[in-house]
N, C-alpha and C positions, 0 to 999 in steps of 0.2 A: 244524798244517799245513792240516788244512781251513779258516782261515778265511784263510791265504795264497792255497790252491787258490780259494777264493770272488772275492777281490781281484784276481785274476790269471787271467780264465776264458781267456784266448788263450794260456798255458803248462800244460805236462803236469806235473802232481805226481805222484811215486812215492816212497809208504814201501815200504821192505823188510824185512819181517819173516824173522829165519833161523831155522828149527827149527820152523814155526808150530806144529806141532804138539806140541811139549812139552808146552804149557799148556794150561789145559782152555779148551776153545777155547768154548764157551756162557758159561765164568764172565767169559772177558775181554774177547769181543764181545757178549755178551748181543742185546738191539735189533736193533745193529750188522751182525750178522751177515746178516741176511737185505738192511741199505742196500748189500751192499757187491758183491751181483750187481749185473750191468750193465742190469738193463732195471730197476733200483730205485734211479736215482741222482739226485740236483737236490730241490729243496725240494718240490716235488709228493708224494714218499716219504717230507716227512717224518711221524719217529714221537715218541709223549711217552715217553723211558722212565724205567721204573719206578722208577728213583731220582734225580729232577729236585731242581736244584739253586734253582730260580723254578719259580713255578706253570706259567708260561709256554714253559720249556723244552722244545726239542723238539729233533730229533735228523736228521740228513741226512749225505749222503756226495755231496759234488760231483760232478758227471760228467766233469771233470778229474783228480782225485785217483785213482792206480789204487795196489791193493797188490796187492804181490807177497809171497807163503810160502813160504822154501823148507819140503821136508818129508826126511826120510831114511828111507825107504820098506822099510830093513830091520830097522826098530825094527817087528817087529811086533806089540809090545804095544801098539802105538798105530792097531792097523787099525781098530776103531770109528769113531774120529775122522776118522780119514782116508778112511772111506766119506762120512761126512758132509761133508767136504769137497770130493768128488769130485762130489757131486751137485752144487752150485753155481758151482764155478771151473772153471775150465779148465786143462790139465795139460800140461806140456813137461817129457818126461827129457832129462835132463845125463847125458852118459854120461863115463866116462874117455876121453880119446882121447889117451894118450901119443903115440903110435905116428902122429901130427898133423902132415904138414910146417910146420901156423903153431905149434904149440907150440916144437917146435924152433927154428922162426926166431925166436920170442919171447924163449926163453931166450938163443941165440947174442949178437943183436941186445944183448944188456946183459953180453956178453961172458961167457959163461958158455965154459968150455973144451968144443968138441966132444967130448974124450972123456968127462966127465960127464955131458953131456947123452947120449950115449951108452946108459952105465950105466945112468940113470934110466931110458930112454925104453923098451932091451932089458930091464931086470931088471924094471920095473913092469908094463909088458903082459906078461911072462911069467907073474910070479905073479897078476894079471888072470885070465887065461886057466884058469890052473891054482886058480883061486875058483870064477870060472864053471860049472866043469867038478865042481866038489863037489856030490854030491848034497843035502846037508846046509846050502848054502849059494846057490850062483848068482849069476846077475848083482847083484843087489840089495846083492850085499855087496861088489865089487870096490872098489877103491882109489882115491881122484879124486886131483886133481892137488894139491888144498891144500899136502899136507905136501911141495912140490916146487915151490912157488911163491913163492920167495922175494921178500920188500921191498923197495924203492931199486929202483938203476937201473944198478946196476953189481954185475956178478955175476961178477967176474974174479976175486976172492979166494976164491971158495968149491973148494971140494975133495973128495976122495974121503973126509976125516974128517971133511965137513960130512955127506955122505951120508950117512953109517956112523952118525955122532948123529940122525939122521932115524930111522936103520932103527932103529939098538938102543933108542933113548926113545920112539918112537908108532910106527914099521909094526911090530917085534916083539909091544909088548904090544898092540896090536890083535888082529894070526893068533894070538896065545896066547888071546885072550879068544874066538874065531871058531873054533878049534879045543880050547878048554877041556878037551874027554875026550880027545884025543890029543895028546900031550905033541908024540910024535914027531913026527906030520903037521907041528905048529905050527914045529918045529926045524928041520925039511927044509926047510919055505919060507924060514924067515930064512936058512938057511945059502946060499940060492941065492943069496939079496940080495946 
């Protein structure tokens, strides 16, 4: 990508990295990491690193090429890292926003049945709400829209037993894994679903 970003300085390059922080982030940007703030970008920055492949080799990040990280900010066994990162990027929270007149008309718009959309929209910012509201837990761990974002472009066949395999195979064993010492707690929420 960067040397299409190089070929092409009048288009905007974006990689997307999801999860960035899973991996150890020094092992797999090494150099890199410090070309990839914004006042350290175009061949002026660059660097030799440490495992060149020619003598010659050196290293740069275009001032067109931007990445982006997601991060999921309730793993917090991965807060070191995510300090470290915080010092040099810049950060935008994605929140849930079921409860969104353009989610709705998103769904609608591919035909999704209003009263599904419905269900999803009332039964996920409730248990949202009722995350939030854990002291054990908070906003950090509420529920986004992924498992509610269906593929294609025609969402007229899906149903209330398309929901229900949502709930019972990823939103249940999630609140069971988010409520682990409480059996119950984790019940009550699926049963609301």
């Amino acid at each position: 990508m960067r040397r299409a970003a190089e070929e092409d300085p009048d288009r905007v390059y974006v990689l997307i990295i999801d999860e960035i922080n899973r991996g150890n982030v020094s092992q797999v940007f090494g150099e890199l990491m410090m070309l990839l703030e914004s006042d350290k970008r175009g061949k002026d920055y660059s660097v030799t690193p440490l495992y060149r492949r020619t003598e010659k080799e050196t290293l740069h990040v275009p001032a067109n090429l931007f990445v982006i990280g997601t991060m999921n900010i309730a793993d917090r066994s991965l807060a070191l890292v995510e300090y470290a990162l915080r010092r040099r990027f810049a950060y935008f929270t994605l929140e849930p926003r079921y409860d969104d007149a353009a989610y709705r008309e998103w769904l609608e718009d591919r035909g999704m049945s209003p009263a599904l959309c419905s269900t999803i929209i009332d039964r996920m910012t409730a248990l949202n709400k009722r995350i939030s509201e854990d002291s054990q837990l908070g906003d950090a761990f509420r529920v986004g829209h992924s498992f509610f974002c269906p593929t294609g472009k025609d969402f007229s066949g899906l149903d209330q037993a398309w929901y229900r395999e949502i709930v019972d195979t990823e939103i249940r064993p999630l609140l069971e894994e988010y409520w682990y010492d409480n059996a119950a707690k984790a019940r009550s929420a699926v049963d609301v679903l």
